[in-house]
N, C-alpha and C positions, 0 to 999 in steps of 0.2 A: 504494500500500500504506500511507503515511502516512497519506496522508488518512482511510485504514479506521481507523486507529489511532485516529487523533484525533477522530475521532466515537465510537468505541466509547467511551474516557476523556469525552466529554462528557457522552454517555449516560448511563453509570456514576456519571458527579460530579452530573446530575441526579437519579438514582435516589435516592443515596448523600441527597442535601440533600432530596427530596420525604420521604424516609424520617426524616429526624432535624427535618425541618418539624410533620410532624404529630407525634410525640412531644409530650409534654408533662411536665418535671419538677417541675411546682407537683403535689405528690398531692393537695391540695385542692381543685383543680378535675376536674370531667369530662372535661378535653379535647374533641375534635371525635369525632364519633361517624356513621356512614355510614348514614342511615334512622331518626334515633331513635325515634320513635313505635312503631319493630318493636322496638328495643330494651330499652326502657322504655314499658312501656302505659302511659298516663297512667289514675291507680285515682282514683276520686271515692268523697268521704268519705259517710260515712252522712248522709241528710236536708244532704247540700252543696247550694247552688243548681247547675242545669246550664241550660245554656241549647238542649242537647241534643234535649230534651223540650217539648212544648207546654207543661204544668205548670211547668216552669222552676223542677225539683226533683229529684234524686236517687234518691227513694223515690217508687215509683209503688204505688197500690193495686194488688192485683187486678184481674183483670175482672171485673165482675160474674157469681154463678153459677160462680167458680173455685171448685175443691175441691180438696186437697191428694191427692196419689196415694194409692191404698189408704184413702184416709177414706170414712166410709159414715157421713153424716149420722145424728142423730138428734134429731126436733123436738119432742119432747114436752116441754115446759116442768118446770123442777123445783119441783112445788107439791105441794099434798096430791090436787088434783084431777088433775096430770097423774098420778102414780102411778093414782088410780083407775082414770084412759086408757088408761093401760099393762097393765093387767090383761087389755083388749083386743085388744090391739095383737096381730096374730098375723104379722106382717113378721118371720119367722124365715127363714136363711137356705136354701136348694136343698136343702145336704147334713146339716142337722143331723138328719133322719131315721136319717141313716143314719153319725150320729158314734158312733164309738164313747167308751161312759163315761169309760173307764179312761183315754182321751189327758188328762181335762181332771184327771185324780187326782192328778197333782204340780204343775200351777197349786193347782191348791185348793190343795193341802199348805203351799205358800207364801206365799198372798194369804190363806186363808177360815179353815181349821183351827185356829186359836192362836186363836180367837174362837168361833167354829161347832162347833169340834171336829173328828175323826176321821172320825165317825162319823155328822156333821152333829146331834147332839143337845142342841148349844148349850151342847155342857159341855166349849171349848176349855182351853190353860192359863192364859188370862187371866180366864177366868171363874172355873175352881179358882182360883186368886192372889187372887180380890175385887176386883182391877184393872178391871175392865167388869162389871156386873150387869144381868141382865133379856136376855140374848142368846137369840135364840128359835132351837129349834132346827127342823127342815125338814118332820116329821112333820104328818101333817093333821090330826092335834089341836091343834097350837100355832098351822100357820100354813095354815088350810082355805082360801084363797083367793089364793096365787099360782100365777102360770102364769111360762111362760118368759120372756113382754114386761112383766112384775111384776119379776123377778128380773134382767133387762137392766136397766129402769129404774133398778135400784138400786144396780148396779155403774155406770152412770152417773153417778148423780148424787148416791147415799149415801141412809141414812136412819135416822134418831135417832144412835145413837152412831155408826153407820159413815158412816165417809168415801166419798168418790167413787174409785175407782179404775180409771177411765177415761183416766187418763193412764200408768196402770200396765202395763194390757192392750188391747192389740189387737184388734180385732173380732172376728178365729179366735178370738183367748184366749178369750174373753168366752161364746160361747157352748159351748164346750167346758168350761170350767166350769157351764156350766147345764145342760149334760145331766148332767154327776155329780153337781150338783145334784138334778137330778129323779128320777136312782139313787139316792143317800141318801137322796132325799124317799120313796122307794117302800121301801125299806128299814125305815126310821125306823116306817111305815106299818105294812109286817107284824110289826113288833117290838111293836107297842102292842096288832094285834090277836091276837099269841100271849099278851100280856099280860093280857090280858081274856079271851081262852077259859080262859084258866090258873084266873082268880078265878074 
């Protein structure tokens, strides 16, 4: 029965000493740590060397022909000629036949309107202000030759006073404003020729 005794107390006095072993009272070190690699991933710094990689660099390109999720290319160059292109371009999406205007009427309101106007008649409140001049408004007197890959084009890439706002809107956005675009434009349209039966 002794003898149980005094293995248990050995036991114990080892447990007791593997336990106050590992402790560590310096707080300025890590102590010992069981797996550390699970415990702290090692994070490599941006553009670090790694030896990881063929490249034997941190930041790898691409693969060629990567596209970001949800991104839908567009390659038409921004020049005087690519907008001509675009006039063509009839890579409109499946369902914009079948968009309805009014989704794209408070994009507009937020991006177009304070330039374009209301009502798309190019008499925004920046144009009443004398803040931006010469804003054309959508009707087929001012602007008889866009079409909807004209009107992408230039939410793209901007043109004369307007900026690009391709980093603003989304691809859905984009052409959900073009069909309220081409509502205003059809509007604007019988607005000029009730203005002409009138005279």
């Amino acid at each position: 029965m002794r003898k149980l005794d005094t293995l248990k107390i050995i036991l114990a006095s080892s447990l007791l000493l593997g336990v106050m072993a590992s402790c560590n009272s310096d707080k300025t070190t890590p102590g010992y740590t069981y797996m550390d690699d699970m415990y702290r991933s090692p994070a490599i710094k941006t553009y670090e060397p790694s030896i990881d990689n063929p490249r034997q660099t941190s930041s790898l390109t691409p693969v060629e022909g990567t596209i970001s999720r949800g991104y839908i290319p567009y390659d038409i160059p921004n020049t005087n000629e690519g907008y001509e292109d675009s006039k063509s371009n009839t890579s409109v999406p499946v369902n914009f036949s079948t968009l309805d205007p009014q989704e794209g009427k408070e994009l507009y309101g937020q991006f177009c309107s304070h330039c374009h106007g209301d009502k798309g008649d190019g008499n925004g409140i920046l144009m009443q202000r004398e803040k931006i001049l010469g804003i054309p408004g959508y009707g087929r007197d001012r602007l008889p030759d866009i079409t909807p890959g004209s009107i992408y084009h230039v939410i793209m890439h901007g043109k004369n006073n307007m900026g690009s706002h391709s980093s603003q809107l989304n691809y859905d956005e984009r052409w959900k404003i073009i069909k309220y675009v081409l509502k205003l434009r059809e509007d604007q349209s019988v607005m000029v020729a009730e203005a002409t039966a009138a005279k």
